[in-house]
C-alpha positions as CSV (number, residue, x, y, z in Angstrom):
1,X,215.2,82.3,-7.5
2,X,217.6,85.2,-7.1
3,X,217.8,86.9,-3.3
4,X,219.9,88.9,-1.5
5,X,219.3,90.1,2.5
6,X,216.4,88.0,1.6
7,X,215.0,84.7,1.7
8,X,211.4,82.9,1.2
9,X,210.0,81.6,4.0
10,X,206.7,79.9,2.5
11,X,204.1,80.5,-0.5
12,X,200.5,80.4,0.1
13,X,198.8,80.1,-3.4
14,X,195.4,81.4,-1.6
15,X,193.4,78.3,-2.6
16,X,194.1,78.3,-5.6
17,X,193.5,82.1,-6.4
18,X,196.8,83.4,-6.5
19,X,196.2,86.6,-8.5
20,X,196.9,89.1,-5.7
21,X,195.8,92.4,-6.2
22,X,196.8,96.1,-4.7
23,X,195.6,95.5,-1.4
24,X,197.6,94.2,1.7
25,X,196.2,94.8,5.5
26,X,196.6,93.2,8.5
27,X,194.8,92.5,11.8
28,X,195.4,91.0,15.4
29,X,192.7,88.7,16.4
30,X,193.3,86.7,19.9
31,X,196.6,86.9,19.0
32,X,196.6,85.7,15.6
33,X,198.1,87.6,12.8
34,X,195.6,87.6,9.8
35,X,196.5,89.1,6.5
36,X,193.6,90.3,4.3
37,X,194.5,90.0,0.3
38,X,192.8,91.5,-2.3
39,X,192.8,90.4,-5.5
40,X,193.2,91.7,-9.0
41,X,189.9,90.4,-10.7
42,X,187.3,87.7,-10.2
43,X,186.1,85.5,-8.8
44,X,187.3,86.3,-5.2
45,X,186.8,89.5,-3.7
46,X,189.1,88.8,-0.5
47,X,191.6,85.9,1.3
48,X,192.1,86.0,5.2
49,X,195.4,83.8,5.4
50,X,196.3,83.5,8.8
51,X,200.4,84.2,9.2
52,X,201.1,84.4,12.5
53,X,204.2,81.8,11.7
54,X,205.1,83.1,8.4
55,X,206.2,79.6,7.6
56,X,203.0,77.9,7.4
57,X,200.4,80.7,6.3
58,X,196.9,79.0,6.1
59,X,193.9,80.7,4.4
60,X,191.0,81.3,6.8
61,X,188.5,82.9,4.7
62,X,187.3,83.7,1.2
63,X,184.5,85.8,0.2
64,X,183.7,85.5,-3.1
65,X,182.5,88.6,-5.7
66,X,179.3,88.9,-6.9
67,X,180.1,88.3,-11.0
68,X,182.8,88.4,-12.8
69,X,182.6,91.7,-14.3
70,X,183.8,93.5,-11.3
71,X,187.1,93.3,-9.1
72,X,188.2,94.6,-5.5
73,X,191.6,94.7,-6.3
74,X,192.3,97.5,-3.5
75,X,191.4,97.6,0.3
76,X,192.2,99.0,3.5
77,X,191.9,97.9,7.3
78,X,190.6,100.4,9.7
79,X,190.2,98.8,13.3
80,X,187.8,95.8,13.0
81,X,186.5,97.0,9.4
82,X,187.9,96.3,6.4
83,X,186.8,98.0,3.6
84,X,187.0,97.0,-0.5
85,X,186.6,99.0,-3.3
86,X,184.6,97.7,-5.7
87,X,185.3,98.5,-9.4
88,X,183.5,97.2,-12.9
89,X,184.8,96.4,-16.2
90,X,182.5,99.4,-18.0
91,X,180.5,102.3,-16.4
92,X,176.7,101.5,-15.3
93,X,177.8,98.0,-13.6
94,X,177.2,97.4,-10.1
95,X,178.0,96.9,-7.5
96,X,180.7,100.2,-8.2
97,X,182.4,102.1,-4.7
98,X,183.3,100.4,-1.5
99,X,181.8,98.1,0.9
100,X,183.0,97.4,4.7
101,X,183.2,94.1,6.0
102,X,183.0,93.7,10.1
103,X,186.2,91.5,10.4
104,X,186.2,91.2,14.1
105,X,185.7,87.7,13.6
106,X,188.4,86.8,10.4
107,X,186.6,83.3,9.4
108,X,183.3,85.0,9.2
109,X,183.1,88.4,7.5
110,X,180.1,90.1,7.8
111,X,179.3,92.7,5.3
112,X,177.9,96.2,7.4
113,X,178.0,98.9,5.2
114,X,178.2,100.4,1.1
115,X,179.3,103.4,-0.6
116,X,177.4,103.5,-4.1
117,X,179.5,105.2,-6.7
118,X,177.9,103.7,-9.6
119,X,176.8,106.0,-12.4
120,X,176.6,106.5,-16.1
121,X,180.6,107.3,-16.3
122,X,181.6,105.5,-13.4
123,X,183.4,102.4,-12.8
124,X,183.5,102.6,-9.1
125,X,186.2,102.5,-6.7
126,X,190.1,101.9,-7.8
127,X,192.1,102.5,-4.5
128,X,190.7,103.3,-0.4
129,X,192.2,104.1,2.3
130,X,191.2,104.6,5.5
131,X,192.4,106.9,8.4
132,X,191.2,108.8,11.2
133,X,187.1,108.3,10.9
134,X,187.6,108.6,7.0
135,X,188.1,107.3,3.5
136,X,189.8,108.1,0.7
137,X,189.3,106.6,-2.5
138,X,190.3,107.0,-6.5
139,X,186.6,106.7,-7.7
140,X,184.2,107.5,-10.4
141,X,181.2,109.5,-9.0
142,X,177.5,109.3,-10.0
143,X,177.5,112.9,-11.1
144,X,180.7,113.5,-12.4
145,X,181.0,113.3,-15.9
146,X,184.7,113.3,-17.6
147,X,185.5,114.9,-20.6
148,X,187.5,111.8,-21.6
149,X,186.6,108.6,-20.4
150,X,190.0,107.8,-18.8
151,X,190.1,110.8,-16.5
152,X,187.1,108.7,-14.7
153,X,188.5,108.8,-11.0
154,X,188.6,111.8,-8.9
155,X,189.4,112.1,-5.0
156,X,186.8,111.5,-3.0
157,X,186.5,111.7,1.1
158,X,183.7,109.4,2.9
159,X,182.9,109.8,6.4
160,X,182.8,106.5,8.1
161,X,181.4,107.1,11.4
162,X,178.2,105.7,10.9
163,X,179.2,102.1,8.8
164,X,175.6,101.7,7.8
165,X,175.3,105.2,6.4
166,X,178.3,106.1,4.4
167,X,178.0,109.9,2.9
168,X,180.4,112.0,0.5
169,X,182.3,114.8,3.0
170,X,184.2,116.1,-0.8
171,X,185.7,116.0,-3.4
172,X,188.5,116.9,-5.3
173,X,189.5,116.6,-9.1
174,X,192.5,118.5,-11.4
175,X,191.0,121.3,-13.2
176,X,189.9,120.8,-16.7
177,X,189.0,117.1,-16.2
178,X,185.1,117.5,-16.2
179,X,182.6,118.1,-17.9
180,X,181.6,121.3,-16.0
181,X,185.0,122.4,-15.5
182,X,185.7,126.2,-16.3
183,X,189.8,125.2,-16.7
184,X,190.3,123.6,-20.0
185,X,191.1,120.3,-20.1
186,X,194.9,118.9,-19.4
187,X,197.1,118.6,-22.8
188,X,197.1,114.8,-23.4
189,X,200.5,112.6,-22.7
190,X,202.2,112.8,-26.7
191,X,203.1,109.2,-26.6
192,X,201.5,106.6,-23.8
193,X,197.9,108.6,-22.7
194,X,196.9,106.1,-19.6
195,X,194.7,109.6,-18.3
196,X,194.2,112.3,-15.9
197,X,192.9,110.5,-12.9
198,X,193.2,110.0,-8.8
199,X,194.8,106.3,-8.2
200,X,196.4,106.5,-5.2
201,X,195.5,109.1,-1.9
202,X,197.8,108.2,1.3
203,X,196.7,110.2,4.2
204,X,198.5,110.3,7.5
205,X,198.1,110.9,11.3
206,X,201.1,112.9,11.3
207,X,199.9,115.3,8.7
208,X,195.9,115.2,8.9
209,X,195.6,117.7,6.8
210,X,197.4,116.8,3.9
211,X,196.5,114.0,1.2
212,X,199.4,112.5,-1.1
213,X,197.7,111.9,-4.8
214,X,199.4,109.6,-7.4
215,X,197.5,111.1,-10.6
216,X,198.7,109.4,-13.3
217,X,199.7,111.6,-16.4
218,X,198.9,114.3,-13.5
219,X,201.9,113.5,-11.9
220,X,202.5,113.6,-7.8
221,X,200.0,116.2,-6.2
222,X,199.5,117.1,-2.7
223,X,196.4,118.1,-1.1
224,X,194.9,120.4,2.0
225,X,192.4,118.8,3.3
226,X,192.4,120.9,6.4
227,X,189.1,121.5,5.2
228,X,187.9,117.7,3.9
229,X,184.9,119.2,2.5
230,X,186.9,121.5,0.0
231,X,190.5,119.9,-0.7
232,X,192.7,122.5,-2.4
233,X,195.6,121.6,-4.4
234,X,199.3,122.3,-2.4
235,X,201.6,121.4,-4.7
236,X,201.9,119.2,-8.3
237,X,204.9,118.2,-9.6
238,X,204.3,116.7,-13.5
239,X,206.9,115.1,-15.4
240,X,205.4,113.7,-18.1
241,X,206.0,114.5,-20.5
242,X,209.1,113.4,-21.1
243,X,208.0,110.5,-18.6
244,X,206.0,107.9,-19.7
245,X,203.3,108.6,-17.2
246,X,200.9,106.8,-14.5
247,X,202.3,107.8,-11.0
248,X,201.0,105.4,-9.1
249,X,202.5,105.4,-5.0
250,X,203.2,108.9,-3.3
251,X,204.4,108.0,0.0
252,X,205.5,110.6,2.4
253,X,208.8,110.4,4.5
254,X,208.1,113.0,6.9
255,X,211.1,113.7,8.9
256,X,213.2,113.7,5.8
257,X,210.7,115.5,4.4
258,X,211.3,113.7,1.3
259,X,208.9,111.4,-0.7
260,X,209.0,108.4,-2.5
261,X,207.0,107.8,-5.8
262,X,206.6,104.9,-8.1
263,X,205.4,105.3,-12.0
264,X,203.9,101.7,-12.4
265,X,205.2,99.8,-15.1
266,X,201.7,99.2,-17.6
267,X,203.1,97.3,-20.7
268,X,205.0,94.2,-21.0
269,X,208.6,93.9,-21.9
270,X,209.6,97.5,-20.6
271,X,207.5,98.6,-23.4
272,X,206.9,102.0,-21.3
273,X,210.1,102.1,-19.9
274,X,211.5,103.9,-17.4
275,X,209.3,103.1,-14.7
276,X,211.0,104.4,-11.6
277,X,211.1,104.6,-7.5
278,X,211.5,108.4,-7.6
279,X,213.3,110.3,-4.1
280,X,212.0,114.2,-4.1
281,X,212.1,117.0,-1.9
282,X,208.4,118.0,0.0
283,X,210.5,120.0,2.3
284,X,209.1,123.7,0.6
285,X,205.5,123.4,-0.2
286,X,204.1,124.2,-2.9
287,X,207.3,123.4,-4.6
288,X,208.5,119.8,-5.5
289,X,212.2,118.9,-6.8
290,X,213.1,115.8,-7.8
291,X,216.9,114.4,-6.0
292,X,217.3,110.7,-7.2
293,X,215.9,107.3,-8.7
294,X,216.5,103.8,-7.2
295,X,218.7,102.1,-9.1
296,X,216.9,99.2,-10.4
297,X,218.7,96.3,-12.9
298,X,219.3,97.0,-16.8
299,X,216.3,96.6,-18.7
300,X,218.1,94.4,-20.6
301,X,218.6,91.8,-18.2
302,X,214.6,91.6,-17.5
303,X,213.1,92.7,-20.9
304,X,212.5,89.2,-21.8
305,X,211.7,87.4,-18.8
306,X,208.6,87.9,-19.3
307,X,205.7,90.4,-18.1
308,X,206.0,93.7,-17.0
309,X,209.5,95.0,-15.3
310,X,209.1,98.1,-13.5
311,X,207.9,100.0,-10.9
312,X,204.7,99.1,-9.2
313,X,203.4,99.1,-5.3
314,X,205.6,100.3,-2.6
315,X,204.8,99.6,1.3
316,X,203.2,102.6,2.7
317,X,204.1,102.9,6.2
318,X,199.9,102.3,6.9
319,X,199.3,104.0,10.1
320,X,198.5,101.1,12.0
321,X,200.0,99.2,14.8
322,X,200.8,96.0,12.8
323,X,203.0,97.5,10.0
324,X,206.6,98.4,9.7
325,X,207.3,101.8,9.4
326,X,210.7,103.3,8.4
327,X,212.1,106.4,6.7
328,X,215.4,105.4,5.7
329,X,214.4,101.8,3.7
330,X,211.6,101.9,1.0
331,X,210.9,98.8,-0.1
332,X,209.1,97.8,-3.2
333,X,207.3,95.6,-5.3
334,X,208.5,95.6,-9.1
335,X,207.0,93.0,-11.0
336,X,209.7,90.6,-12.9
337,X,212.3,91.8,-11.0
338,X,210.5,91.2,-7.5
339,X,211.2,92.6,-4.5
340,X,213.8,94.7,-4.1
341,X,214.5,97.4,-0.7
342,X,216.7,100.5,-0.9
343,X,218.5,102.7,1.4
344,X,217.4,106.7,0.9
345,X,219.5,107.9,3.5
346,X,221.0,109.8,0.7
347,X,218.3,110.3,-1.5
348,X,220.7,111.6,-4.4
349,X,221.8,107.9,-4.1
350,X,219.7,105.9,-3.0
351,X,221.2,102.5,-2.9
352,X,219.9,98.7,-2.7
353,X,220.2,96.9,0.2
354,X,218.0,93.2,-1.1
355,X,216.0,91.5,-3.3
356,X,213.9,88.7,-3.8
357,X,213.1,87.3,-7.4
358,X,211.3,84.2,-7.0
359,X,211.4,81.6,-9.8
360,X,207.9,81.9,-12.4
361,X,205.0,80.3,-10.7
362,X,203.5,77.5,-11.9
363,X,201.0,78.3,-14.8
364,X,202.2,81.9,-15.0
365,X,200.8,83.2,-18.4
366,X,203.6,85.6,-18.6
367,X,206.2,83.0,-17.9
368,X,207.5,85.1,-14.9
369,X,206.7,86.3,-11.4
370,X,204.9,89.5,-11.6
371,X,205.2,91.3,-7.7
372,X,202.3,93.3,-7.4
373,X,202.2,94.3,-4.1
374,X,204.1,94.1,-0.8
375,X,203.2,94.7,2.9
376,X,205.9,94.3,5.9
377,X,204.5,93.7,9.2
378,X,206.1,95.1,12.5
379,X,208.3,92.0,12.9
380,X,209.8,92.6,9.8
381,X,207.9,89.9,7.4
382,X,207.8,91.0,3.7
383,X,204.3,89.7,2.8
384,X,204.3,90.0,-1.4
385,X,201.8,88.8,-3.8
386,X,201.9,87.9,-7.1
387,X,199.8,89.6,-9.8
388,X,198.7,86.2,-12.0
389,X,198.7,82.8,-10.5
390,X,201.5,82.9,-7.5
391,X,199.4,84.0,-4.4
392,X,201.2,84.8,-1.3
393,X,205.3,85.5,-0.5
394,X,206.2,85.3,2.9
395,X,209.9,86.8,3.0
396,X,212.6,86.9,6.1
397,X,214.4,90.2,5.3
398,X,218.1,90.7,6.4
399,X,219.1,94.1,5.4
């Protein structure tokens, strides 16, 4: 293991699931702290791991998928709901789109509510978020029809004041990606073509009326949704090419009025390298400038570790009581090379303040740890999960 400013507290390997997804959320229940963990394919669908002493996280619950050909590798926590999104390995599957589970009671979900998504070129729901009587998700649609088959997810907004009656309240896809579509289609990525679609929409209480897109080869796009029933497109800053594509994490600093944006890091062995934690400049909409990168370690050093080494999640800020929320560290998840926080007080230099890089788990197919995703809690727990086999990181930071 390799740390700095940080140090493991415990590892939950979830039962023996430990392939953690891109979903971290977190509820109080009479007191108890209970972490909800998606995972990045089947069989589970979610892990309630109870870490209210970080040192001893104990898994409460696990709700099980309903075949193998789907995966709920995103979800979000909205009050006593969580909700899932559901997505299948090929378009037609079901169940595609994003369920809600009443969690008021952690050892006993209780499903209460789905949003069908399914459809002839759908595979369902990537990402959700949930905010302010809404969703947002990265999802195929029933009646939307790409003109390539990996521009699939679009922005969509679902209201979610009735649980039992979930309805579309809009849409929003770049021009040229369907079918229908009067703007021709986007001028595929020359070298690593991972598509034109939504997979991360970050949507805040401070700004209601904006929606922060990762899009892929689309680059970093900001959305009014003033209006959710018609979003309009803000701003879109694309750099790829000569980028190797997939923005992933759009996260908004908004008294800096910065943000920070992850690529995520798709092949093994920095085969797309650079992946990058990208600091830019919001501050004069509809324009976007880039300032400064994180400064991550030489590929060289992590090229053959195993796995991917890159960018990948970063925590969000989520609008919700339990989270940690700061504008000054960023903090990351980066697959071989762990966890790793940086300093963006100067966002022309960002600098890194720790790291965690925990030894390979046991059984890793890749032979390393692959970080996946990471939450901090309002105590200042790093909770990180492991893509594979290694389950649950519960992480003291010192920085």
């Amino acid at each position: 293991m390799e740390s700095r400013n940080m140090s493991l507290l415990a590892r939950c390997d979830l039962g023996g699931h430990g392939n953690g997804g891109e979903g971290l959320g977190m509820t109080i229940n009479d007191g108890r702290r209970i972490l909800y963990v998606a995972h990045e394919s089947a069989p589970v669908n979610f892990t309630a791991v109870d870490v209210t002493d970080p040192r001893h996280p104990t898994v409460v619950a696990q709700v099980a998928l309903p075949h193998g050909r789907v995966r709920s590798n995103s979800l979000s926590v909205y009050g006593d709901l969580l909700a899932v999104a559901y997505q299948v390995q090929e378009p037609g599957l079901r169940p595609a789109g994003m369920e809600l589970f009443d969690v008021s009671d952690p050892e006993r979900p209780r499903s209460v509510g789905f949003f069908d998504a399914s459809g002839p070129h759908s595979r369902g729901a990537h990402f959700v978020w949930c905010v302010d009587g809404y969703a947002y998700l990265a999802t195929g649609m029933p009646d939307f029809e790409p003109r390539d088959a990996r521009d699939d997810q679009i922005v969509v907004v679902v209201d979610l004041a009735d649980p039992t009656r979930l309805c579309e309240v809009g849409r929003w896809s770049l021009p040229g990606v369907g079918v229908d579509d009067a703007a021709p289609p986007p001028e595929r990525h020359p070298v690593f073509d991972s598509g034109f679609r939504a997979h991360n929409v970050n949507v805040y209480p401070r700004r209601p009326d904006r929606a922060y897109v990762g899009y892929l080869d689309g680059g970093v796009v900001i959305l009014d949704i003033a209006d959710r029933s018609r979003p309009k497109q803000v701003s879109r800053l694309d750099y790829h090419p000569p980028l190797p594509g997939f923005t992933h994490t759009v996260l908004p600093l908004f008294d800096r009025g910065l943000l920070a944006v992850t690529d995520e890091a798709v092949q093994p062995h920095g085969g797309d390298h650079p992946k990058l934690l990208w600091l830019m400049d919001m501050s004069q909409e509809p324009y976007l400038a880039t300032l400064g990168t994180a400064p991550l370690p030489p590929l060289e050093e992590y090229r053959d570790r195993g796995g991917r080494f890159g960018a990948h999640n970063l925590h969000e800020n989520d609008p919700v009581p339990t989270a940690w929320h700061s504008e000054d560290i960023v903090v990351g998840a980066f697959f071989n090379a762990g966890v790793r926080a940086f300093d963006v007080t100067d966002p022309f230099h960002p600098k890194e303040v720790g790291h965690l890089v925990p030894a390979a788990p046991p059984g890793s197919p890749v032979g390393a740890v692959q970080m996946n995703d990471v939450y901090v809690d309002d105590r200042g727990i790093v909770h990180a999960v492991d893509r594979h086999v290694g389950g649950l990181f519960e992480i003291e930071a010192a920085w």
